[in-house]
C-alpha positions in Angstrom: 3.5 -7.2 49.5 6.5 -5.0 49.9 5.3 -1.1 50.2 8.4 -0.5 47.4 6.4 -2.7 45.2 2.9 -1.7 46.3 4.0 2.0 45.3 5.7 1.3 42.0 3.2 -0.4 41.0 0.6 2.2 41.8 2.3 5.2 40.3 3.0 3.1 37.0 -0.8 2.2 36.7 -1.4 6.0 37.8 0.7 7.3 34.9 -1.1 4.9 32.5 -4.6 6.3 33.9 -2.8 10.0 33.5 -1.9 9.7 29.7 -4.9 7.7 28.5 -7.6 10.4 30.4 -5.4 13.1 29.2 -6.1 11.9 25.5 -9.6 11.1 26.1 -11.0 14.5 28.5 -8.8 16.7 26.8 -7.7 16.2 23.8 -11.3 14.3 22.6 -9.5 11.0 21.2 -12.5 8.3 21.1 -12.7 5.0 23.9 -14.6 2.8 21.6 -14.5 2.4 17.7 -16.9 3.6 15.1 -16.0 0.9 13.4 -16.3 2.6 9.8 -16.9 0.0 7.1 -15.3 2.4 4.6 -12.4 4.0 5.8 -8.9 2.5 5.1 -5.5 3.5 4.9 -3.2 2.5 2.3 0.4 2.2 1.6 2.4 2.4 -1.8 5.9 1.2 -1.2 8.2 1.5 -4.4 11.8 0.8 -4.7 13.9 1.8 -7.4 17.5 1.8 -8.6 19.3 3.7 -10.6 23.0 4.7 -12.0 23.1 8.3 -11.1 21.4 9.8 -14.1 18.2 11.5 -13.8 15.0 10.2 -13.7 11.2 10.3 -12.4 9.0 8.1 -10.7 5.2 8.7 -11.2 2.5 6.7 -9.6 -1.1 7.1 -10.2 -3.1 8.9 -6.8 -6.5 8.7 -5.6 -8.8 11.7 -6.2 -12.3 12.7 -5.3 -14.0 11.0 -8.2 -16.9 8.6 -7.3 -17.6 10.5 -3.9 -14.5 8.9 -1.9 -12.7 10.9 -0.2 -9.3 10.9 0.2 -7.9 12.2 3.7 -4.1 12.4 5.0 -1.7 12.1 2.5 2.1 11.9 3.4 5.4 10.5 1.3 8.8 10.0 2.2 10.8 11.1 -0.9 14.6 9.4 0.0 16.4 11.7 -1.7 13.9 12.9 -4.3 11.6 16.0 -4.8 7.5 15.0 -4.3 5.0 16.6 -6.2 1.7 16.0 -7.1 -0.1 17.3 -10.6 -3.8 17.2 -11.8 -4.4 16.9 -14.9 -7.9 15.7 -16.4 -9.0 14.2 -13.4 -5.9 12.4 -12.9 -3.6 12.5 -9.9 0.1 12.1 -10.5 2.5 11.9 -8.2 6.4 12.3 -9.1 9.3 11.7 -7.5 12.4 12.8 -9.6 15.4 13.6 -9.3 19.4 11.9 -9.5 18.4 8.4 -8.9 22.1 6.7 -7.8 21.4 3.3 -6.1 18.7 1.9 -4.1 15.2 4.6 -3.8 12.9 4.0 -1.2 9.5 5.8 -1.3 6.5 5.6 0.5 3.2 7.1 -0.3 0.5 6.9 2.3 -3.2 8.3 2.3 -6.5 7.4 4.0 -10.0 7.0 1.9 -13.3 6.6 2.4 -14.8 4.7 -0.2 -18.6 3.9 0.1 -19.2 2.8 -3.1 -20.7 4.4 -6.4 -24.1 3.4 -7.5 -24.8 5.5 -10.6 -28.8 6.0 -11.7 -29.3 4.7 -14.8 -31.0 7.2 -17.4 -34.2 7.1 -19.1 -35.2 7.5 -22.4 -33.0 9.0 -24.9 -29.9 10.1 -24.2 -28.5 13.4 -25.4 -25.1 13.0 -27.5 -21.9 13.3 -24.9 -19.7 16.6 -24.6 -17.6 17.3 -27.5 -14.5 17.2 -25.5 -15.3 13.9 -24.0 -16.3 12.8 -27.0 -13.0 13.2 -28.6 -11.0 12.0 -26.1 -12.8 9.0 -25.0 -14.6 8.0 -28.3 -12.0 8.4 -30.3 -9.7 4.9 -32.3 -6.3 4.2 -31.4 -3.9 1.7 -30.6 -4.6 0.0 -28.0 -9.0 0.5 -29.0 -8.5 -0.5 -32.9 -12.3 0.6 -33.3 -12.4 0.6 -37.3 -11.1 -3.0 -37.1 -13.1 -5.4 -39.7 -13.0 -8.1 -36.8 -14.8 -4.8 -34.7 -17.6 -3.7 -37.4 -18.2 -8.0 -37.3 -18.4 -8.2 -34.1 -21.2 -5.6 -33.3 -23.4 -6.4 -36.4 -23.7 -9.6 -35.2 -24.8 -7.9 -31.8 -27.7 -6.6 -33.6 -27.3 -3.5 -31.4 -30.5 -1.0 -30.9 -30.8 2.6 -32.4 -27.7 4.8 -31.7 -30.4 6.9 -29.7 -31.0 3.8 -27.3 -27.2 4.1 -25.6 -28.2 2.8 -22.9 -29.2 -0.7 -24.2 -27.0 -0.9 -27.1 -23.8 -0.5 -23.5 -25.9 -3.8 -21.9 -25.7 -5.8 -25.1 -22.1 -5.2 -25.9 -21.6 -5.7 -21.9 -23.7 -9.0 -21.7 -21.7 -10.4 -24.7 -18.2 -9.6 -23.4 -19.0 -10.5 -19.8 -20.4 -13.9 -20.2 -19.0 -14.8 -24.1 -15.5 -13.9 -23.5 -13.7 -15.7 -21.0 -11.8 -14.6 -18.4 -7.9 -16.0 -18.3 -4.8 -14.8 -16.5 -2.7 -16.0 -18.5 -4.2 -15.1 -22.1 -3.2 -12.0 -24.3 -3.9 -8.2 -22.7 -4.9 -7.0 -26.6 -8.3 -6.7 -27.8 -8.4 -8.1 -31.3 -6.8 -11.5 -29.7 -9.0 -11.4 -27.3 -12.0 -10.8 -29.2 -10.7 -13.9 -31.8 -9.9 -16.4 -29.1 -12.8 -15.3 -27.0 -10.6 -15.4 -23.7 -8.1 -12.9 -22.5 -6.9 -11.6 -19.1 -8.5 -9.3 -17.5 -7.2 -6.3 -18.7 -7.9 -8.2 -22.3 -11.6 -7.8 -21.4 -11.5 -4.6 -20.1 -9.9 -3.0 -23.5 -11.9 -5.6 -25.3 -15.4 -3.6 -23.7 -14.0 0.3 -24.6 -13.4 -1.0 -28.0 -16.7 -2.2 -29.0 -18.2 0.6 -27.1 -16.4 3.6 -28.7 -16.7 1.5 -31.8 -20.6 1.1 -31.0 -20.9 5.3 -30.4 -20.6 5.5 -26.8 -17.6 7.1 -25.2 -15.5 5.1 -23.0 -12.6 4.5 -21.1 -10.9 2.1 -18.7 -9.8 2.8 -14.7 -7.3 1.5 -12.8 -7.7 1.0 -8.9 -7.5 -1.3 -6.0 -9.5 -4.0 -4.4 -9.2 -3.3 -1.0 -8.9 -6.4 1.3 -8.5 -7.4 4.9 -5.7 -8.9 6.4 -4.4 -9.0 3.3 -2.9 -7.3 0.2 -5.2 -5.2 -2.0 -5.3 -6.9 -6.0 -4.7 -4.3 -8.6 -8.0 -4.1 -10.7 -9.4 -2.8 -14.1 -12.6 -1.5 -15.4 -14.7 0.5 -17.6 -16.5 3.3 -17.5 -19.0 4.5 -20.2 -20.6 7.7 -21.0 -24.2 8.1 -20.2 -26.6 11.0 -20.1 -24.6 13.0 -18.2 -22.2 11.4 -16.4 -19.9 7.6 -16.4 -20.9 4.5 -16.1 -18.4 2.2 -14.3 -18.7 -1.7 -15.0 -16.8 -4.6 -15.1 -16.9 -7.6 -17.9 -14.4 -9.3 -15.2 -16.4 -8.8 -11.6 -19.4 -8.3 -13.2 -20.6 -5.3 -11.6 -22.8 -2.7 -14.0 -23.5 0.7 -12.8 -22.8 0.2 -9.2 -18.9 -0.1 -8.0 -18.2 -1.8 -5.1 -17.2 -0.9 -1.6 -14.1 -2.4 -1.6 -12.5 -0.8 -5.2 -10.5 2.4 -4.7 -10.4 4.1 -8.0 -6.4 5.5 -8.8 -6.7 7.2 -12.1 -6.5 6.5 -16.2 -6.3 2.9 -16.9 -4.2 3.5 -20.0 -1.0 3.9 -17.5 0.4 1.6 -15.4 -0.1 2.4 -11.7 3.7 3.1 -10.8 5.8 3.7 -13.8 9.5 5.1 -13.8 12.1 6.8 -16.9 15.4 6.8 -16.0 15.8 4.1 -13.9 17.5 0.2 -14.3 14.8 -1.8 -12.3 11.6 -0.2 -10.0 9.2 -2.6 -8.3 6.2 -1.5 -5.7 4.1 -2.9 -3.5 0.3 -1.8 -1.6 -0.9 -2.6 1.5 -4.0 -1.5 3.6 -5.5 -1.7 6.5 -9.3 -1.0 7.2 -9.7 1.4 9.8 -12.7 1.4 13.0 -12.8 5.4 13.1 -14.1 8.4 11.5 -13.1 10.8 9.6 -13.0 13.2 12.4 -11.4 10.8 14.9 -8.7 9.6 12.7 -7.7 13.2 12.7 -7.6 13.7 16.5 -5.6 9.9 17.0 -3.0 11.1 14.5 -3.0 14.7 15.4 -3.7 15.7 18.9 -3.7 19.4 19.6 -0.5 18.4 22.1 2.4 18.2 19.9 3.9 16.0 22.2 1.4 13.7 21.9 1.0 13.8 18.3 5.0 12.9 18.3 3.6 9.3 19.6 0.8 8.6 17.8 1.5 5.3 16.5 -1.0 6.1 13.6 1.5 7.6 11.4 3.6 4.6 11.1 4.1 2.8 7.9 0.4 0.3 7.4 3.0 -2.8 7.9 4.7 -1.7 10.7 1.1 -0.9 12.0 -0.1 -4.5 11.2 2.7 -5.6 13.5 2.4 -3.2 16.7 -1.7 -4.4 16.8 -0.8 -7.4 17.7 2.3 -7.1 19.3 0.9 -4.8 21.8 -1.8 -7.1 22.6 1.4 -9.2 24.6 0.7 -7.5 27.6 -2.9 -8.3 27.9 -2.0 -11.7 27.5 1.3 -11.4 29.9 -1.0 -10.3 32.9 -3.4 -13.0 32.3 -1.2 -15.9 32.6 0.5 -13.8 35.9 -2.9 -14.5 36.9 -3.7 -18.0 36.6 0.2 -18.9 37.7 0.5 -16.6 40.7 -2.5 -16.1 41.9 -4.8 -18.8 40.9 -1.8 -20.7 41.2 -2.1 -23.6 38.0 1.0 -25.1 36.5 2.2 -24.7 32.6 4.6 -26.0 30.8 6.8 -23.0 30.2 5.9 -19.3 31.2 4.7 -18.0 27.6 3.7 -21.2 26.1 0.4 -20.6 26.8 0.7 -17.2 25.7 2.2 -17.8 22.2 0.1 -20.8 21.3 -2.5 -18.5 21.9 -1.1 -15.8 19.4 -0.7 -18.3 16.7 -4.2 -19.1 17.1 -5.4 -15.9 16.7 -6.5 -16.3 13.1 -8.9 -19.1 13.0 -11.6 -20.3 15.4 -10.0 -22.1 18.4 -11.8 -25.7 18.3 -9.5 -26.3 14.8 -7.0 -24.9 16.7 -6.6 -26.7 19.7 -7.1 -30.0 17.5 -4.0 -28.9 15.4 -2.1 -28.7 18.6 -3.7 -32.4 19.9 -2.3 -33.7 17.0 1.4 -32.1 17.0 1.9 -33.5 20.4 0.2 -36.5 20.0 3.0 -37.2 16.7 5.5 -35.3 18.8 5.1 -37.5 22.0 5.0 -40.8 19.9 8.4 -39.8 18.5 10.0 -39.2 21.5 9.1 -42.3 23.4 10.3 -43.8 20.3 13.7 -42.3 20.4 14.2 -43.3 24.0 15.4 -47.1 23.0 18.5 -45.2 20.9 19.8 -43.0 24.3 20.3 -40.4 21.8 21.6 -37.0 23.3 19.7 -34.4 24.6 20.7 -31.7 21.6 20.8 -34.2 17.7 17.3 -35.6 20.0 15.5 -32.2 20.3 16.9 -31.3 16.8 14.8 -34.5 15.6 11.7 -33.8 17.3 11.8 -30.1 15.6 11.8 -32.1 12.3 9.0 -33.8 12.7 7.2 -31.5 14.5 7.7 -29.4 11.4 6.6 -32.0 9.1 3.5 -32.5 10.9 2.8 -28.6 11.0 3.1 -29.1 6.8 1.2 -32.8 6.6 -1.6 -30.7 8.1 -1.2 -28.1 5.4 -1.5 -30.3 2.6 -4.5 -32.2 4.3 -6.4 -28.8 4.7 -5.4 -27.9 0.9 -6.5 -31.2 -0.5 -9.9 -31.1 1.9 -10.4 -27.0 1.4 -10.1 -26.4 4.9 -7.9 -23.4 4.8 -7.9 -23.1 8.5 -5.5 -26.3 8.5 -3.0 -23.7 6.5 -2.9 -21.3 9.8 -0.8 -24.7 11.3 2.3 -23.1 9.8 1.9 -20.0 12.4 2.7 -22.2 15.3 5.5 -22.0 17.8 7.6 -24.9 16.4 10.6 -24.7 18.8 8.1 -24.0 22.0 6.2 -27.0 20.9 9.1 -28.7 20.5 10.7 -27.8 23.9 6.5 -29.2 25.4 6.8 -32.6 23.9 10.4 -32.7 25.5 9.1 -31.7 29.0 5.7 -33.3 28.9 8.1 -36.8 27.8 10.0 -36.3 30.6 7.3 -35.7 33.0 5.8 -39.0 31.7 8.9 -40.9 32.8 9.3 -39.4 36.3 6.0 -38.9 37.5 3.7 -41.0 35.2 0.8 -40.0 33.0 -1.7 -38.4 35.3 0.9 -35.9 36.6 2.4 -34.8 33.2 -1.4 -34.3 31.6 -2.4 -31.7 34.2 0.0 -29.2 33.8 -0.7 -29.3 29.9 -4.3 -29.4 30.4 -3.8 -26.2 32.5 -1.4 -24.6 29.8 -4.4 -25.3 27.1 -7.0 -24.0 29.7 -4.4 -20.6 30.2 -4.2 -20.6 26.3 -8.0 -20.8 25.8 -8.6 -18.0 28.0 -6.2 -15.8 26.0 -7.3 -16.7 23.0 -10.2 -14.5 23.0 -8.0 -11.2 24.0 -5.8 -11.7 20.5 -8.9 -11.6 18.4 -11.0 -8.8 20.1 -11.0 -5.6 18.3 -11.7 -3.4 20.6 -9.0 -4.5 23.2 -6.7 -3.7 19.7 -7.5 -0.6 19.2 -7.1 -0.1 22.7 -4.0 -1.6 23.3 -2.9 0.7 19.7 -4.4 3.7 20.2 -3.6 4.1 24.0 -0.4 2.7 24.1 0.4 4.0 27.6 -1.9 1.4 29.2 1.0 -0.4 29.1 2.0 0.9 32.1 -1.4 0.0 33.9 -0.6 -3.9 32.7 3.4 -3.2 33.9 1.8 -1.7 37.3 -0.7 -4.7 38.0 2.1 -6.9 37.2 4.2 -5.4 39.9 1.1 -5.7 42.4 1.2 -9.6 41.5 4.6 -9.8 41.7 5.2 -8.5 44.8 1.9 -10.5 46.2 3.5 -13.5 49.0 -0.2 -14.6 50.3 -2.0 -17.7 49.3 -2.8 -18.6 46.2 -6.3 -19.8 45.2 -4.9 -23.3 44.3 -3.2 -23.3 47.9 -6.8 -22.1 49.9 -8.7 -24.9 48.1 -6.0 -27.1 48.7 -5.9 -26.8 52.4 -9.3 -25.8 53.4 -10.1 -28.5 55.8 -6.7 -27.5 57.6 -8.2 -23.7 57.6 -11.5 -24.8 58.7 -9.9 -26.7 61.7 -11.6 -30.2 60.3 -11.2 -33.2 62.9 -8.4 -35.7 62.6 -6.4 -32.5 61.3 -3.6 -31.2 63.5 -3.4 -27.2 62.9 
């Protein structure tokens, strides 16, 4: 090794090691996760358009109700004023202003939700608040509780004593929970759904309040999120019902009665949409969230660190998609050095330098025995088709172009195999490499002709081999929140890389290769 490259490469991994101990002695930023179940961070993305008159965007914002607690809030306005009113134990924030084309806003928060599980009450209850007796107990539109169809409805309930409230909210929630039935695509009213006994589930929801206020007990519905990983949370509805002292929540749809989940994040007054806009020709939104594997407290140091410098970098302010992507993106470098590894210092042939390294990624999803059968069976149909196209002397580019095709195809037969078996793992097929498998079948084909089978499978046995070893790096959380929340160890990877590249001994394939020349073995000249 060259002493330019043995220094380079040492003061890059010494800057790495500089930064990250910096962040860590210092500043207090944590090595290894808490791993908090109920700590996420959600985005609200809304887009809107307008002609130039003015108008107001208002989106409904988590609060403290139900002991979560809501942590590091930020928007980007584009052009519009942000504010955020209170009002009833709803959070409201508005954007407003001259809306003249295409609005972008973001809203972004952290909560930790851990559930609510609310003790039921015994004996009788006393009679609710005045106030929230008039607002939540009281007949309107949408809650028609002097409807016929209503008064019907509950004397055929045969409800208990207006003293019992307690049982007379289980008997009107056992008969809309497992009488009415649940359909996305039936009405959102309450009287249809109480005649067709099916609605959707915000049917149900307004369905409940409406026999409840009907039946005495104040009521009222909430709108929220399901959180969900690696995915998109589901906008959700439920009720709540005054008891004793306090609400109730529970759902006719989830089924959940006194005891809300981990997972829902309640927003605010499920009479209003969730993002609603005056003034405007079109708005559309979007939520996404991502769980998070600290604390409170640590959260608060990663995003900001008493340096201002570093708190300039801290990738944990970026937008929750943009996020998503940089996790796994700067994972690339772990999986970079390990294929330097096996190549130049093991020494094992691949097909291709990141092959290995971006079958891997499109693994990362599922387990990697499906996997790796996925990938037998592209090549398998890939191979196949190119020994097949060797009798038309087809030219190199319309023949490549072919093999894409049906290398595609395959990728989607095995799509609709795993839908028609249920094995969604067969669905992650889609996330492959198509044009670097491609470009495999072409070389391994090749190889096949020149040199014959035996030489052609050990190179892509060795590029599996490289891929299976990386696998496990892509789905490793802690090497993630690593690679994320230390991003300068990035240099330590660029500085080992160096060390390798710059490395001219013997490789580990060569020393095993020629160890009976090294061990002076008879009949061997030196």
């Amino acid at each position: 090794m060259s002493r330019a490259a043995l220094v380079t490469g040492a003061l890059l991994i010494a800057l790495g090691l500089a930064v990250f101990a910096t962040k860590v002695g210092v500043y207090g930023l944590p090595v290894v996760p808490a791993d908090t179940r109920g700590l996420w961070q959600v985005e609200l993305r809304v887009t809107v358009r307008g002609e130039g008159r003015q108008g107001s965007v208002t989106a409904l914002l988590p609060g403290p109700a139900g002991g979560q607690l809501v942590l590091d809030e930020r928007s980007t306005s584009d052009r519009l004023s942000f504010s955020i009113r209170s009002r009833d134990d709803v959070r409201l924030g508005v954007w407003q202003g001259r809306l003249e084309g295409v609005h972008e806003i973001f809203y972004q928060f952290r909560v930790q939700s851990g559930g609510e599980r609310v003790p039921l009450p015994e004996g009788a209850q006393p009679e609710p608040p005045a106030p929230v007796a008039k607002a939540y107990g009281r007949a309107s539109h949408e809650f028609p509780t002097g409807a016929p169809e209503v008064r019907d409805a509950l004397e055929r309930l045969a409800l208990p004593p207006p003293g019992n409230s307690l049982d007379r909210v289980r008997k009107v929630f056992a008969f809309v929970n497992h009488e009415v039935e649940t359909t996305g695509s039936a009405g959102s009213d309450a009287m249809l759904t109480l005649a067709q006994r099916e609605g959707s589930p915000i049917g149900k929801a307004r369905l409940l309040v409406t026999l409840l206020r009907a039946a005495g007990v104040p009521a009222r519905l909430v709108r929220g999120l399901a959180l969900r990983e690696l995915a998109a949370p589901d906008e959700k509805v439920w009720c709540e019902a005054w008891l004793g002292d306090g609400w109730l929540p529970l759902s006719p749809v989830d089924g959940f009665f006194a005891e809300r989940p981990e997972d829902l994040v309640p927003l605010g007054d499920g009479g209003r949409e969730l993002v609603e806009a005056t003034g405007a020709l079109a708005v559309g939104y979007r939520f996404r969230s991502l769980r998070e594997r600290l604390r409170p407290e640590e959260v608060a140091l990663v995003m900001e660190p008493e340096s201002p410098l570093l708190a300039s970098f801290s990738l944990y302010k970026l937008p929750v998609g943009t996020q998503s992507a940089l996790r796994a993106l700067l994972l690339f470098p772990l999986g970079a050095l390990l294929v330097a590894l096996f190549r130049n210092v093991v020494g094992v042939p691949t097909y291709g330098t990141f092959m290995p390294l971006l079958v891997a990624f499109a693994l990362r999803g599922f387990s990697l025995a499906p996997g790796l059968l996925i990938v037998a069976f592209v090549l398998a149909l890939g191979v196949g088709t190119r020994l097949a196209l060797e009798r038309l002397r087809l030219l190199m580019v319309p023949r490549l172009s072919i093999m894409l095709c049906v290398v595609v195809l395959s990728v989607a037969a095995l799509s609709l195999a795993g839908d028609a078996l249920g094995a969604r793992e067969l669905f992650a097929g889609v996330l492959f490499p198509i044009v670097i498998l491609t470009m495999l079948v072409e070389r391994f084909t090749i190889a096949v002709a020149e040199e014959g089978w035996r030489a052609a499978l050990v190179p892509l046995g060795w590029s599996l081999l490289v891929a299976m070893s990386i696998h496990p790096v892509f789905r490793n959380p802690l090497a993630e929140y690593l690679m994320f929340s230390f991003p300068e160890l990035s240099f330590v990877v660029m500085g080992a890389l160096v060390w390798i590249g710059g490395y001219t001994g013997y490789r580990v394939a060569d020393v095993l290769r020629f160890r009976a020349l090294a061990a002076g073995a008879p009949g061997v000249r030196p």
